[in-house]
C-alpha positions in Angstrom: -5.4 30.3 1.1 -9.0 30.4 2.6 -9.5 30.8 6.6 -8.4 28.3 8.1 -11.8 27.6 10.0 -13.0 26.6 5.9 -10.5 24.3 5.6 -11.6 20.7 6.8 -9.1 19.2 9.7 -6.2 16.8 8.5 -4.6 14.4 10.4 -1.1 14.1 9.0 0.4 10.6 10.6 3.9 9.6 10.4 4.6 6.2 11.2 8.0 4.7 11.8 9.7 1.3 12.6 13.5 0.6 13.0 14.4 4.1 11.2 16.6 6.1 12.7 18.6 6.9 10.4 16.3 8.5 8.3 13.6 9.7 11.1 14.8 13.3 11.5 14.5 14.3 8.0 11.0 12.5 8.0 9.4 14.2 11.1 11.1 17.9 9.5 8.9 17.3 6.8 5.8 16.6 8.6 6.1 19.7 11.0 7.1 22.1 7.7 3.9 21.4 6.9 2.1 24.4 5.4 -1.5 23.6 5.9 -3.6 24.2 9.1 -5.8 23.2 10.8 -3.3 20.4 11.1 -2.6 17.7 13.6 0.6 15.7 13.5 0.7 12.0 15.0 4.2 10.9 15.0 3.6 7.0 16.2 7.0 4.5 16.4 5.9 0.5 16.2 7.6 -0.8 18.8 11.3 0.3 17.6 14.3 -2.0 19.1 16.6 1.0 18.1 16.4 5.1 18.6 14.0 5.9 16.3 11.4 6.9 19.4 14.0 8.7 21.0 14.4 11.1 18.0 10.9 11.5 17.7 10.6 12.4 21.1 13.5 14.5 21.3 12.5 16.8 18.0 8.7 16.5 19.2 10.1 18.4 22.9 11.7 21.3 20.7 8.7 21.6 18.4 7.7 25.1 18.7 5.2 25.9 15.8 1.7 26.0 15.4 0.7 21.8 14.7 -1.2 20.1 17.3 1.5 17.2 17.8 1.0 13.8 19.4 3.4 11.7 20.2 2.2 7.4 20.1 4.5 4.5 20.6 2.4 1.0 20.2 3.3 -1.9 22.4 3.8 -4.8 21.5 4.6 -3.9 17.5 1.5 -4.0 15.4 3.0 -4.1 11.8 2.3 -2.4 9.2 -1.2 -2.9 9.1 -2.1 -3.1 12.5 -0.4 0.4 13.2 -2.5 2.5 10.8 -5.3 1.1 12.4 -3.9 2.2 15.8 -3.4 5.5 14.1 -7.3 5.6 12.3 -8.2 4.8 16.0 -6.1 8.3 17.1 -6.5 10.6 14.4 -9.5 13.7 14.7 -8.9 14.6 10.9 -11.5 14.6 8.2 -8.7 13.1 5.5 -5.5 11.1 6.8 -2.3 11.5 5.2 0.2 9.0 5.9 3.9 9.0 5.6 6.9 6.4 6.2 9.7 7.4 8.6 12.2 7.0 6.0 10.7 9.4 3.6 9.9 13.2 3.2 6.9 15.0 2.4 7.3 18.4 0.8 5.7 21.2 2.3 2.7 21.7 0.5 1.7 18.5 0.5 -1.5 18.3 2.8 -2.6 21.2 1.2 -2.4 20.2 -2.2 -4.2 17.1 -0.9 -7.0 19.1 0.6 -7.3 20.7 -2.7 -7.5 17.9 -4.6 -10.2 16.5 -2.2 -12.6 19.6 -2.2 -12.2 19.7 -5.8 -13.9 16.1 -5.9 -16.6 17.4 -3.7 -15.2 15.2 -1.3 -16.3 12.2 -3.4 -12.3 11.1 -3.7 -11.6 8.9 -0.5 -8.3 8.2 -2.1 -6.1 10.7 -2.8 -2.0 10.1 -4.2 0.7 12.1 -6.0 3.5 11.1 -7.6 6.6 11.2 -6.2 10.7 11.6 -6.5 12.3 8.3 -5.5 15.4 8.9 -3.6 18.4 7.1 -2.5 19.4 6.6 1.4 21.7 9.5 1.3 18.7 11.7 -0.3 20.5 11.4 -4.0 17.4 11.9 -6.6 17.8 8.3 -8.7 14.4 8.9 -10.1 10.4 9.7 -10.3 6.8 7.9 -10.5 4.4 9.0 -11.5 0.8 8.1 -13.5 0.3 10.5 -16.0 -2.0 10.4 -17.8 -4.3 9.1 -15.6 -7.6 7.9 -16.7 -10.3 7.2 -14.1 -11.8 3.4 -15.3 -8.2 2.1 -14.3 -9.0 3.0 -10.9 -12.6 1.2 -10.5 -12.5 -1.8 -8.3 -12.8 -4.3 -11.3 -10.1 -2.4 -12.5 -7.7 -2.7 -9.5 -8.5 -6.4 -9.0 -7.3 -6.5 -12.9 -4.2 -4.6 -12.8 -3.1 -5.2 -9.0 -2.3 -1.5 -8.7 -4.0 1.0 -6.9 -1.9 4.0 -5.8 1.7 4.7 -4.4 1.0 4.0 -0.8 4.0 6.6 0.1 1.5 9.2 -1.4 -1.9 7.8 -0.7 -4.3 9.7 1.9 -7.6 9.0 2.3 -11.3 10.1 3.6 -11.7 8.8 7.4 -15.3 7.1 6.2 -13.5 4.3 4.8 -12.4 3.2 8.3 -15.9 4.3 9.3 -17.8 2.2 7.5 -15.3 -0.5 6.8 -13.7 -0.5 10.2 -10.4 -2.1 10.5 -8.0 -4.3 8.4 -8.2 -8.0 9.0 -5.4 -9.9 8.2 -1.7 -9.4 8.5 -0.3 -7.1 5.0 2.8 -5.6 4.3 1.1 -2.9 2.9 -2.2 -1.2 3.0 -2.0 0.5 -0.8 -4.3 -2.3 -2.0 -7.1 -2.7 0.8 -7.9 1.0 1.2 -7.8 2.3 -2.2 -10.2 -0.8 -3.1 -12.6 0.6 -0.1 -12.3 4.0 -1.9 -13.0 2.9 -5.3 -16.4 1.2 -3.9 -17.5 3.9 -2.2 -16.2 6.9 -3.8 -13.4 7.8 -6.7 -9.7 7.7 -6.2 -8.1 11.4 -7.2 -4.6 11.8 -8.7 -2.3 14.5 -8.7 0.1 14.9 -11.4 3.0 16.4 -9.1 5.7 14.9 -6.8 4.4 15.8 -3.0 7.0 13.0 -1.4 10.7 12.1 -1.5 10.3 8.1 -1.7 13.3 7.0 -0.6 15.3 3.3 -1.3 17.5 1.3 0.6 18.3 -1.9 1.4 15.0 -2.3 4.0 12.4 -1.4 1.5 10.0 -4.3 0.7 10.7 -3.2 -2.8 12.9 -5.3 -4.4 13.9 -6.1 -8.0 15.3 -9.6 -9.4 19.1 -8.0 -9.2 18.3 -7.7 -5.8 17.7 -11.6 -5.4 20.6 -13.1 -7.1 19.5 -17.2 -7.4 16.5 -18.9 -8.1 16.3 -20.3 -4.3 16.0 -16.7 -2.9 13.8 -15.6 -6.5 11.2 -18.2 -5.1 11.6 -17.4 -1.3 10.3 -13.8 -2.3 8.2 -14.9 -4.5 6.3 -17.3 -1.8 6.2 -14.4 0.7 4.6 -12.1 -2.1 2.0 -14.3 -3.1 1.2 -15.1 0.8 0.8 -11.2 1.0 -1.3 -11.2 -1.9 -3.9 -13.6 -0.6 -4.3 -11.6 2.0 -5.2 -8.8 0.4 -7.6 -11.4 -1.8 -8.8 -11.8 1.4 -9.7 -8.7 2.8 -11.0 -7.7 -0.4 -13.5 -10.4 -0.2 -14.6 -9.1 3.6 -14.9 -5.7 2.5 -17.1 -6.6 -0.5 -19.3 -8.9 2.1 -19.7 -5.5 4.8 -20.3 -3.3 1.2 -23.1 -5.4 0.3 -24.4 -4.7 4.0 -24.6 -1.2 3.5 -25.8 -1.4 -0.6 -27.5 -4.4 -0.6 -29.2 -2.7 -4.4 -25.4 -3.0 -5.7 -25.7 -7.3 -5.5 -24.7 -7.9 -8.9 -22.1 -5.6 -9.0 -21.0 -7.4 -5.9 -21.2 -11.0 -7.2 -19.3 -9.8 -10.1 -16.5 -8.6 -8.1 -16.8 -11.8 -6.1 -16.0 -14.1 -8.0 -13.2 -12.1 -9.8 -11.3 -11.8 -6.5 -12.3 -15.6 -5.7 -10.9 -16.8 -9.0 -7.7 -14.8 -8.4 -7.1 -16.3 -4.9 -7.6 -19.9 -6.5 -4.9 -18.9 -8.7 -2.3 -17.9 -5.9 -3.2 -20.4 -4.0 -2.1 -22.8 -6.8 0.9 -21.2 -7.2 1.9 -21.5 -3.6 1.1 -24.8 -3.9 3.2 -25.8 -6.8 6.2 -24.0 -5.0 5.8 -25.7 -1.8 5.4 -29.2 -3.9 7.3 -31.8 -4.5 8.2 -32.7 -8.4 5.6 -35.6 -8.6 3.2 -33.5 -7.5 3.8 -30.8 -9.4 3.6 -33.1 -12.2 0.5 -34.7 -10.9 -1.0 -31.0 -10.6 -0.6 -29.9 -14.1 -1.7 -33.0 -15.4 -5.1 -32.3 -13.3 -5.2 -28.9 -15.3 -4.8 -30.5 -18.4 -8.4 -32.5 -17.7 -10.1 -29.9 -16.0 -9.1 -27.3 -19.2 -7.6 -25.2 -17.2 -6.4 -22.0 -19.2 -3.6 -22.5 -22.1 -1.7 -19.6 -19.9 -1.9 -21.0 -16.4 -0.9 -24.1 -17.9 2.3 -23.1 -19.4 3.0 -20.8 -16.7 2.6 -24.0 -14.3 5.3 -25.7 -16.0 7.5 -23.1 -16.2 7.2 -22.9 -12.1 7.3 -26.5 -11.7 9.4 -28.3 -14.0 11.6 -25.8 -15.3 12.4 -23.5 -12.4 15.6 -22.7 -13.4 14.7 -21.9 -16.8 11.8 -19.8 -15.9 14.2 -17.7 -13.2 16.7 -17.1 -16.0 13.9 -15.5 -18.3 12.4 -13.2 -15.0 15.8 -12.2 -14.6 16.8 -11.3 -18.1 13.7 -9.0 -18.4 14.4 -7.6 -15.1 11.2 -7.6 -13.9 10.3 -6.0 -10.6 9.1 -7.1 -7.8 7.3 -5.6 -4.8 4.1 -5.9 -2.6 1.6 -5.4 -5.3 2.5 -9.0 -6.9 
């Protein structure tokens, strides 16, 4: 490794909430660490249970050579709201964020910092894949995105596919808060607003090698339709996922507006990405309708679709949400599809 005063400062922030079982392992894989010049932000969101009192404890008997700060947000922030506490703390160059209930290996930030400088720091999204773990730290399985081709990572591309990168990898440049400035709404996750900033802006860089433990447990957001068990709970999920995703619509939407501020010569591009995200929150928000709805006016709504030609797809997807429910939760569940923020 080059001296260290080459090496761009990282800001490696752990965030936790409610995680104190897992915490320890978490914070011993942010201080293990092998890249410097580091700083460590270990920040807890407002825990009801000892998961600030670990951190505290392990950050007292920290004896190596991380700058460590310690941040505890009050009242909690959520998700959302707490990384942009932490973009409002963090001195680094690149952030790398991690979950209190999983563990980054030790070379992590600096196969992150590698990857960056090898972009020319044009990647202001940087992820990995990863081995997903259970909650006793039993391997169960991997992720990963190989082979990874660059256009599925341009913003038309993410709007598209509704997948930008494993947010329990991700890390990004510190110029997409700069010029973007904080998240808006409320999200359950921030894998699909940042790494859309980053795709405007810049590239989004993979690397083809696990760098975190991901671990599963019955808290995750991740869930799949075993997990659920009846069509009441299916749709329950289903409503907060699609709330979620307009959110994100949402944001997107802002972000594009404050893009076209700063690259007003980009306009068409802009439009074009407009009206994509605009046409996909018209479609969640018909689909929350149709589940909030009574069965008249579901009826009444797909008869409207009919006469206005909307698609042959949205159509028959309609009726399977709105007049055969039961049917359509038997066929999700038979293929097993999964289900998580990304909806």
């Amino acid at each position: 490794m080059s001296n260290n005063s080459d090496r761009p400062l990282i800001t490696f922030a752990l965030i936790a909430y409610k995680q104190e079982r897992f915490i320890r392992e978490a914070v011993e894989g942010a201080f293990h660490q092998t890249y410097a010049p580091l700083e460590i932000i270990i920040s807890d969101d407002h825990s009801p249970d000892k998961t600030y009192e670990i951190i505290q404890e392990m950050a007292a008997r920290y004896r190596g050579i991380h700058k460590v700060r310690l941040n505890q947000n009050t009242p909690n922030l959520g998700l959302c709201g707490h990384i942009n506490r932490i973009m409002e703390l963090a001195a680094g160059e690149l952030i790398v964020v991690a979950a209190g209930d999983d563990i980054s290996l030790p070379e992590r930030c600096g196969k992150i910092c590698d990857a960056w400088l090898s972009s020319q720091k044009k990647a202001r999204s940087i992820f990995s894949s990863n081995i997903v773990i259970d909650e006793n730290g039993a391997q169960i399985g991997s992720r990963n995105r190989d082979p990874f081709h660059e256009d599925d990572y341009l913003p038309e591309s993410i709007i598209q596919s509704h997948f930008a990168v494993y947010g329990n990898t991700h890390a990004w440049s510190r110029d997409v808060f700069d010029r973007f400035g904080p998240m808006t709404l409320p999200l359950t996750c921030e894998d699909m607003v940042i790494p859309f900033r980053s795709a405007l802006i810049g590239q989004i860089a993979y690397i083809n090698e696990p760098l975190v433990m991901y671990r599963r447990h019955g808290r995750n957001v991740w869930k799949n339709m075993s997990d659920l068990g009846d069509r009441r709970a299916y749709f329950e999920w289903r409503q907060f996922l699609l709330t979620d995703r307009r959110n994100i619509y949402i944001n997107w939407l802002a972000d594009l507006s404050k893009f076209n501020e700063f690259e007003p010569d980009k306009r068409k591009h802009i439009e074009q990405l407009n009206k994509m995200v605009t046409r996909n929150l018209k479609s969640v928000d018909n689909e929350l309708l149709l589940i909030k709805s009574t069965y008249l006016q579901r009826i009444s709504y797909i008869m409207k679709s009919v006469v206005n030609k909307t698609s042959f797809r949205e159509i028959l997807r309609s009726i399977g949400i709105a007049l055969l429910p039961s049917i359509y939760f038997r066929y999700l569940k038979s293929k097993e599809v999964r289900h998580n923020s990304r909806l």
